[in-house]
C-alpha positions, 0 to 999 in steps of 0.5 A: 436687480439694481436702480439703475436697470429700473430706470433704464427700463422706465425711460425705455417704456415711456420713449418706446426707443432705445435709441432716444432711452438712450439719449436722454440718459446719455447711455450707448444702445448697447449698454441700455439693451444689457440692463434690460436683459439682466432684468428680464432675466432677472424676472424670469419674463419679456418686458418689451416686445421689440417692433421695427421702429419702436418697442412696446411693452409686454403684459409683464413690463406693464406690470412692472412700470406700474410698480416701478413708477411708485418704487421712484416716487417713494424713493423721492419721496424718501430724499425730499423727508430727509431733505425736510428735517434740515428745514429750507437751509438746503435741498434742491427744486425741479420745476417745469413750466410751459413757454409763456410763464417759464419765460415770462412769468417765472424768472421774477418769482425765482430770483425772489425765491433764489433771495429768500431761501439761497441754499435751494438748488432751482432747475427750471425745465421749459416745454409746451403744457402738454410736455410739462403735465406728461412730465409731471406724471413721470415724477421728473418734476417737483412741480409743473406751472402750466397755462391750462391743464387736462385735469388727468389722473396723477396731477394735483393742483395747488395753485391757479391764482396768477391771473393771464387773458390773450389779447388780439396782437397787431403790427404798430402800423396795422388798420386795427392799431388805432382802437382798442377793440375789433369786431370778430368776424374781421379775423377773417380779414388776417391769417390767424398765427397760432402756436404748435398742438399741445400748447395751451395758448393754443388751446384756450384760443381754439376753445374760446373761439368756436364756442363763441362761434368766431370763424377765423383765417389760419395762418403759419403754426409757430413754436414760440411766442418770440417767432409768432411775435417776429411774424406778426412785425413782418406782416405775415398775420394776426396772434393771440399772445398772454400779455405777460409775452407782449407787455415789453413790446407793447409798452414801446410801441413795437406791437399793438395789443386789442381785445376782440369786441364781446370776448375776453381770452381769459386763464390762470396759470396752473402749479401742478404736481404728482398726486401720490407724492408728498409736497417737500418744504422747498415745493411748499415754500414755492407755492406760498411765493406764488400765492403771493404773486397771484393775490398782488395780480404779478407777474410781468412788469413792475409791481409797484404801479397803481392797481398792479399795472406793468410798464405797458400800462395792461392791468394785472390784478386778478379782477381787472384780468377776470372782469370780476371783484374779488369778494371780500375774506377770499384767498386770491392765491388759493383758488379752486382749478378753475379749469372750465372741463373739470366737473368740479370747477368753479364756474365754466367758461361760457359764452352768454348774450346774443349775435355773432359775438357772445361775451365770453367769461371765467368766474373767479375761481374758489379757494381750495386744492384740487385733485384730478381724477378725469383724463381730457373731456 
């Protein structure tokens, strides 16, 4: 048995296709169907059964990605301590992260990374949250920097400081493009844009909104935040964006960003990364990074405006994003998952007050790191 024939028979159990097994590892079918052989012979049982259109596993090849999956983290786990004895003069970092803080967010914090530590090889994966934890899971990621997450088994979290809120985004000329605030029930005026399923702008806009009981109109399902901001500029409807995805288009007039009135989208970005797996130097000396950006409130824009303001003039620092003060001796850059489904969370986000639109808070989250044990709620 080789590595080689464990890892064609992990990409194989997790795309249950040979033929996409086969693209990702940039292997023909019948070369991925020959390592498979040799190791179910080599076991002395049937790992797959073989379907129509996919393949699934058998008792025995469930068994074995089980164990196959620690044999591969061990192994990183091998390469990231021998890595660590040469300190951080080399080594390498696979970070993922979904579309709003790869695109918008991450790009400042790895080029200071880059600056501080030159001999790290960086590679930056981007996905929706959902494709990013999966990967996180599957060990092909170091870390993971998400908008949310579903608190599964196999994640840990250590960071949720970077602080993000949607705001309400309009075309320059639209009627609501003169105030700063709308009322809800006028989203049923506009078809609402929204992103694809697993995305987590998507899923913090959906969850605030029907817990606040906001009926909406729905419109187009878009896949990047560029196309919904290209949609909203032609006139085919309204989107709740991250101000990191705006700030550029808001500071030069090109998009106008409000808040519904009584409700605050609000959320952190979330670094994620294998439970069983031991965190490398490189993975210690990023978090630390980010620690920094989420008690200084950056991300987006220029760090160096007055109460962390960027060049649109929407205010960054934790507490102006989470309409709390940060109480004094707390660590912004290390809080506590403050993801609302978590039954160890700091406080949920929750709906209070009265009429048809109840104010809609997240409590700062508490300094700690957090280990997920429950699947979605």
């Amino acid at each position: 048995m080789t590595l080689r024939q464990f890892e064609v028979f992990l990409a194989v159990a997790r795309a249950r296709s040979f033929r996409r097994a086969g693209e990702a590892l940039h292997l023909s079918q019948p070369a991925l169907s020959q390592h498979v052989r040799e190791l179910e012979t080599a076991l002395g049982a049937r790992l797959f059964d073989r379907l129509p259109r996919s393949v699934a596993l058998t008792d025995a090849g469930r068994v074995l990605a089980e164990h196959a999956t620690r044999l591969f983290v061990t192994l990183a786990d091998a390469r990231q301590a021998i890595q660590d004895l040469q300190g951080l003069e080399r080594g390498s970092l696979t970070i993922g992260a979904s579309t709003t803080p790869g695109i918008y967010v991450l790009p400042r914090l790895l080029g200071a990374f880059r600056q501080r530590y030159p001999g790290i090889q960086l590679t930056l994966h981007l996905g929706n949250s959902e494709g990013i934890e999966r990967r996180v899971r599957a060990s092909e990621l170091d870390l993971g920097l998400v908008g949310g997450h579903q608190a599964c088994p196999g994640e840990a979290c250590l960071n949720a400081g970077l602080p993000d809120e949607l705001r309400l985004v309009v075309p320059p000329r639209h009627r609501w493009a003169s105030g700063r605030e709308v009322a809800p029930e006028r989203l049923m005026d506009e078809p609402l844009l929204m992103r694809e399923v697993g995305s987590a702008t998507r899923e913090l806009t959906e969850r605030t909104l029907r817990a606040a009981g906001v009926r909406y109109r729905d419109g187009l399902v878009l896949e990047h935040p560029e196309a919904i901001k290209q949609a909203v500029l032609a006139g085919l409807g309204v989107a709740f964006l991250s101000i990191h995805t705006v700030h550029g288009e808001v500071a030069t007039g090109r998009l106008h960003a409000l808040r519904l009135r009584g409700l605050r989208l609000v959320r952190h970005f979330h670094l994620l990364h294998h439970e069983a797996r031991t965190l490398s130097a490189s993975a210690r000396a990023f978090r630390e990074l980010l620690d920094t950006a989420g008690a200084a409130g950056l991300g987006a824009g220029s760090p160096g405006r007055a109460r962390h303001r960027n060049e649109s003039g929407l205010d960054l620092s934790p507490a102006m994003i989470s309409g709390r003060r940060t109480a004094p001796g707390r660590e912004a850059g290390r809080p506590l998952c403050p993801d609302p489904r978590h039954p160890r969370r700091a406080r949920s986000a929750t709906a209070v007050g009265s009429g048809p639109a109840r104010r809609g808070t997240v409590a700062a989250p508490r300094s700690g790191t957090f280990r997920s044990r429950r699947g979605r709620s």
